[in-house]
Structure formats: structure tokens, C-alpha cells
C-alpha positions as CSV (number, residue, x, y, z in Angstrom):
1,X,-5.1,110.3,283.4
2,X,-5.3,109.9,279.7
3,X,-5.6,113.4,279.3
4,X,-2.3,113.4,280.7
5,X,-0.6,111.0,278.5
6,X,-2.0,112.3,275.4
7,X,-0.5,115.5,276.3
8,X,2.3,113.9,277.0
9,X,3.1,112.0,273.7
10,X,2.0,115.0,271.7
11,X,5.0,117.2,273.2
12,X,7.2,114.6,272.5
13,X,5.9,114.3,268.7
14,X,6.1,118.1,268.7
15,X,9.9,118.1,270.0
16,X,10.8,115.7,267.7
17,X,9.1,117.6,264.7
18,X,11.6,120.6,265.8
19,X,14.5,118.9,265.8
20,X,14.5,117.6,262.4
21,X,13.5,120.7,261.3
22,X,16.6,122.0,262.7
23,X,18.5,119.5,261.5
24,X,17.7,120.0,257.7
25,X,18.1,123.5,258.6
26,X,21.6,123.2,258.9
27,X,22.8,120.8,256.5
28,X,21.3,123.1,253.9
29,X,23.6,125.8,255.3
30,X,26.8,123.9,256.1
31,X,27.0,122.4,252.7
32,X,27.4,125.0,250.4
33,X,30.0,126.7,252.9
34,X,32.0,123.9,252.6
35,X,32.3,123.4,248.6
36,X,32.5,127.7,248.1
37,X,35.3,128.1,250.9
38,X,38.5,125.6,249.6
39,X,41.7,126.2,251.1
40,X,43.9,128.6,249.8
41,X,46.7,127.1,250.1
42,X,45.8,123.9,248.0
43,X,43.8,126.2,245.3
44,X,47.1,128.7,244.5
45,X,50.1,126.3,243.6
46,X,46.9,124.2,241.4
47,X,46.4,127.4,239.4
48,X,50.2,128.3,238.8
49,X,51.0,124.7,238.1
50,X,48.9,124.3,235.2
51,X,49.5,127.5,233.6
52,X,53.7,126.7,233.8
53,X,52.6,123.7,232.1
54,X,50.9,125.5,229.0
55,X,53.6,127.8,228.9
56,X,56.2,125.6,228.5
57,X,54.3,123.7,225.4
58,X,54.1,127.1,224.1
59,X,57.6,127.8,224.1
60,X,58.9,124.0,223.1
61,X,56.3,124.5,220.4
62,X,57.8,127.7,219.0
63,X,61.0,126.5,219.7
64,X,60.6,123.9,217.2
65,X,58.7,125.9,214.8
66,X,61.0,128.4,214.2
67,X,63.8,126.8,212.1
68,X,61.3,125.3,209.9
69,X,59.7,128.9,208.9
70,X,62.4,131.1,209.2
71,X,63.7,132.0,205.9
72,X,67.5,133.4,207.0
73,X,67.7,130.0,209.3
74,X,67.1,127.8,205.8
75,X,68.9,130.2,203.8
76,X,72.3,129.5,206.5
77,X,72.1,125.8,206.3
78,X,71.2,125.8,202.2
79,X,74.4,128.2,201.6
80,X,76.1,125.8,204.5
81,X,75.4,122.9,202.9
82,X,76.4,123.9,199.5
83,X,79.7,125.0,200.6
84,X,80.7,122.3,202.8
85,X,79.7,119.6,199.7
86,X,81.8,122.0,197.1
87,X,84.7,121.3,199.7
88,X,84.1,118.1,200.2
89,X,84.4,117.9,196.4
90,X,87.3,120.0,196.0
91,X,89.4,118.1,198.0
92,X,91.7,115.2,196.4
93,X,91.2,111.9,198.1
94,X,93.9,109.9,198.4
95,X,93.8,106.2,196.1
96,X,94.4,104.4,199.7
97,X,91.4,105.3,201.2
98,X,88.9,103.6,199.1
99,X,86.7,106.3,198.3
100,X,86.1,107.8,194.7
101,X,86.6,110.9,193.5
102,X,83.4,112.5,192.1
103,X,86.0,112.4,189.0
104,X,86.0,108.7,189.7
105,X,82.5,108.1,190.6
106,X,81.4,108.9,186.9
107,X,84.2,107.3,184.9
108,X,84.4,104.2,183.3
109,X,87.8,102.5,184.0
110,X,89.3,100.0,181.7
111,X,90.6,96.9,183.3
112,X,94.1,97.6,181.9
113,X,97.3,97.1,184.2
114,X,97.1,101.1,184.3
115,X,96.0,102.8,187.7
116,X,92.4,104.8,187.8
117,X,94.9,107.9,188.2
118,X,97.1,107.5,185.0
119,X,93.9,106.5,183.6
120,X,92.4,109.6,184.7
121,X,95.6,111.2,183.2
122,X,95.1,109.1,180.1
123,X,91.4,110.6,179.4
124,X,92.2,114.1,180.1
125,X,95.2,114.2,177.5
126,X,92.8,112.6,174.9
127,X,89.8,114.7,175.6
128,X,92.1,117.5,175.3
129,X,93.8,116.4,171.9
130,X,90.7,114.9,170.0
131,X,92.4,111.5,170.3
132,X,89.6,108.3,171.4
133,X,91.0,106.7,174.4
134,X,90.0,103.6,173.6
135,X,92.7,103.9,170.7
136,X,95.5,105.0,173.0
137,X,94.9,102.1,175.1
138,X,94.5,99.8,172.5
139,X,98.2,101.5,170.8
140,X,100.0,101.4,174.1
141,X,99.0,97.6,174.8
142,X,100.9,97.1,171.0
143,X,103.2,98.9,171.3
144,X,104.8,98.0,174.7
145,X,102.0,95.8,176.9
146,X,101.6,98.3,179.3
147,X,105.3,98.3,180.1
148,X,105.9,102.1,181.5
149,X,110.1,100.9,181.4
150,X,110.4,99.0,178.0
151,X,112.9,100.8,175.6
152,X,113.4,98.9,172.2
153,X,116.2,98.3,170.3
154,X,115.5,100.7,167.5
155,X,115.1,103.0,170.7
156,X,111.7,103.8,171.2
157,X,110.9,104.2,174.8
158,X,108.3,103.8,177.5
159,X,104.5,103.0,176.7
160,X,104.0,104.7,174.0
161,X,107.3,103.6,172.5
162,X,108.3,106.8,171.5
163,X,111.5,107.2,169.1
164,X,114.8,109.2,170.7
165,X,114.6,111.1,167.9
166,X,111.4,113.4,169.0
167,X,113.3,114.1,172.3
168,X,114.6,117.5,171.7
169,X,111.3,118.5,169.6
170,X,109.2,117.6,173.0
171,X,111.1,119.6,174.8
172,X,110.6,122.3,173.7
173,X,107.0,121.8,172.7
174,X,106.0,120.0,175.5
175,X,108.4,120.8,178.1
176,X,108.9,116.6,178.3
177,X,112.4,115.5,179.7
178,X,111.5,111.9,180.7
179,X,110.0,109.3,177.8
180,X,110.0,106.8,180.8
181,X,107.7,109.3,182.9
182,X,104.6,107.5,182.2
183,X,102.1,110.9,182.3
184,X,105.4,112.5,180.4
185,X,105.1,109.5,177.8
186,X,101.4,109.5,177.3
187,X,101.3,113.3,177.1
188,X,103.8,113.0,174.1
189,X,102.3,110.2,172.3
190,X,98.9,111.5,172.4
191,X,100.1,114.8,171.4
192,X,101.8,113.6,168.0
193,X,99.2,110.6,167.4
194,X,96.5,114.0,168.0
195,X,98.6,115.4,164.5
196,X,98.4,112.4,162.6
197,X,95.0,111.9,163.2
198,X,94.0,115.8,162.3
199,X,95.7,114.8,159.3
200,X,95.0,111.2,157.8
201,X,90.9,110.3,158.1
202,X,91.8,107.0,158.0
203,X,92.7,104.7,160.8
204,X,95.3,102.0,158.9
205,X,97.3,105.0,157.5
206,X,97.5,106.9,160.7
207,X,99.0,103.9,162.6
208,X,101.5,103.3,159.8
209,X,102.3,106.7,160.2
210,X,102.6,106.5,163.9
211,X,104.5,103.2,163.6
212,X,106.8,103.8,160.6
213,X,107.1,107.9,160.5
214,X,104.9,109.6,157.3
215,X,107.9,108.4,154.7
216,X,108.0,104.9,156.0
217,X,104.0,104.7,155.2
218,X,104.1,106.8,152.1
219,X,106.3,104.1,150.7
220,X,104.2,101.1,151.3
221,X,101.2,103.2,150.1
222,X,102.9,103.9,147.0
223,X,103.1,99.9,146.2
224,X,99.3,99.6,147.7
225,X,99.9,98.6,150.3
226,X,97.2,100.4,153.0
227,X,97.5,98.1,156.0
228,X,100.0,96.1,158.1
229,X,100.0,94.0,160.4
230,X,100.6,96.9,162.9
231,X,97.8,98.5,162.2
232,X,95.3,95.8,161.7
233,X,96.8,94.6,165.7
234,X,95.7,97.7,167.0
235,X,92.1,98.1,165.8
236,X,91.6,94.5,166.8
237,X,92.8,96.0,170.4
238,X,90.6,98.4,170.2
239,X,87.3,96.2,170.4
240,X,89.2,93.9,172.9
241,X,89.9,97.5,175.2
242,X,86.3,98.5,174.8
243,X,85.3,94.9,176.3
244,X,87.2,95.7,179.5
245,X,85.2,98.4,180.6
């Protein structure tokens, strides 16, 4: 009888023994099967996803590399530049919209009851003719306060107070029909102060020249007398002009 049941429990130890054997057996196999063998339908569109994804870098990256290395590409927008700034220059702006002139932007105006553009007009006649601005300015304010209408009574007209007299001679010269003009005005008083200037070194006797004509002033000169009050008015102008700058 206990044969029996020692048989007995060794079969069932043996049985068992088998079984896990087995079972190992199989999860050794099964395993690997299942990591090697994904689905092809998952794997594909994961492969072709990320490789869309590195191309498109690629291109955005040469897309913005390109400009910044090709030399035509900065060579377009340089000579693009350049011209659209030398139009941008070229082009007159009008006084109302309250921007300067590259003209403008590098002058000094004077604060004279003249506008920026007669000013302008002003400078340009002087720079042309030798004659210091400052001078004209100071001349004009002495001779007719910045009135462009004044005419006197000995008839001398417009800022410069210019005599009747020089009308026809302008003319012709200067192609000046209007002493009330005032760009016709100063372009004829700087021309003929330009001449007495070029001529007389000193300032007294060139303004009693302009004031009183050369055979006025060569009279006064010829009793000593170098100065008037004229003259001395005007070069005190001058350092009053220069102050308004």
C-alpha cells in the first residue's frame, strides 16, 4: 500500500516537472516572435513620417540660407536700395508736408521773416557770387526789414532796395523784369553787391558804395570820411543775423 502511494506522488511530481518545462519552453519562443514581427502597417507611415519631417527642415533651412549667401540676390537689393534712396532724394518735397529736404536737413536757417525756400534761394545766389550770406541778410533787414513790396521814395525797390535806374542793365544781364520778385530781387542785389565786393577789400566802403553809388562814396572818402551810419548799421546786423541761427 505505500508502495502504491509513493508511486503515485512521484508521477505527479514527474508530471509537474514536465509541464513547467514546457512552459518555459514556450515563453522563450513566443517572446522574441512577438518583438521581431511588428505590424506593417503601424511601422511604414512611422518611417515616411519622420523622414518628411527632416526634409522639410532641409528645405526651410536652405530656403532661408539662400538670400544671405547669394551674391546676385545682395547685389539686387544693394543696387535696389541705392536707387530707390537716390529717388527718394531726387524728388522735391513739398514745404506743407513737414519733411526736409536733404538740402534742408544740412542747412542752417536763419530765424529771419524769410521762408527756408527763399532762404535756400538766398544761399545759392551767394555761394555762387562769393557774397557771405550772413551780409545779404544782414543788408536786406537795413535796407527794407524784410519787406519783399517796399519801394522808396528815391525809388529803390523790393528787399534789396534796388534803384530804377539798374532796371534796363538787369535786363539784359540778368534777364530780371520784376525788382518786386523777391528771388528776381535778391538775384540782382547779390549780383552787383558780388562787384563791389570783388572790388573794394573793405566792408565800410563797399556798403557806401552799395548805398550811395561809387561817386556818392568817393566823395565822402575824399573829405575822410570812411564810414556812415549805413554802413556801420549793417555790420552791427550782421553779428545780430549770425545770432539767429
Amino acid at each position: 500500500m505505500a508502495s502504491d502511494k509513493s508511486r503515485g506522488l512521484l508521477y505527479a511530481l514527474l508530471m509537474i516537472s514536465i509541464m513547467v518545462v514546457i512552459g518555459v519552453h514556450y515563453s522563450v519562443q513566443s517572446a522574441p516572435q512577438a518583438v521581431a514581427q511588428p505590424s506593417s502597417s503601424s511601422s511604414a507611415p512611422q518611417s515616411a513620417q519622420s523622414g518628411s519631417i527632416l526634409n522639410s527642415v532641409s528645405s526651410v533651412s536652405s530656403e532661408i540660407a539662400v538670400p544671405t549667401v547669394n551674391p546676385h540676390f545682395s547685389q539686387t537689393v544693394s543696387s535696389e536700395s541705392v536707387s530707390e534712396t537716390k529717388k527718394a532724394n531726387s524728388q522735391p518735397v513739398p514745404a506743407s508736408s513737414g519733411t526736409l529736404t536733404p538740402k534742408q536737413a544740412i542747412r542752417q536757417y536763419y530765424d529771419v521773416p524769410l521762408s527756408n525756400d527763399l532762404q535756400d534761394y538766398l544761399f545759392d545766389e551767394c555761394a555762387s557770387k562769393k557774397v557771405p550770406a550772413d551780409l545779404v541778410l544782414a543788408l536786406i533787414n537795413v535796407e527794407s526789414d524784410f519787406n519783399p513790396n517796399m519801394i522808396s521814395k528815391t525809388d529803390d525797390y523790393g528787399l534789396m532796395q534796388i534803384n530804377i535806374c539798374h532796371k534796363d542793365f538787369l535786363r539784359k544781364t540778368l534777364k530780371v523784369t520784376d525788382l518786386l520778385d523777391e528771388k528776381q530781387n535778391i538775384k540782382a542785389g547779390v549780383y552787383m553787391l558780388s562787384g563791389i565786393v570783388d572790388k573794394y577789400s573793405n566792408l565800410n566802403q563797399a556798403l557806401m558804395v552799395y548805398n550811395r553809388g561809387e561817386a556818392g562814396a568817393k566823395k565822402l572818402w575824399n573829405n575822410g570820411v570812411y564810414s556812415t551810419n549805413y554802413s556801420r548799421n549793417v555790420i552791427a546786423k550782421i553779428d545780430e543775423i549770425k545770432r539767429l541761427a
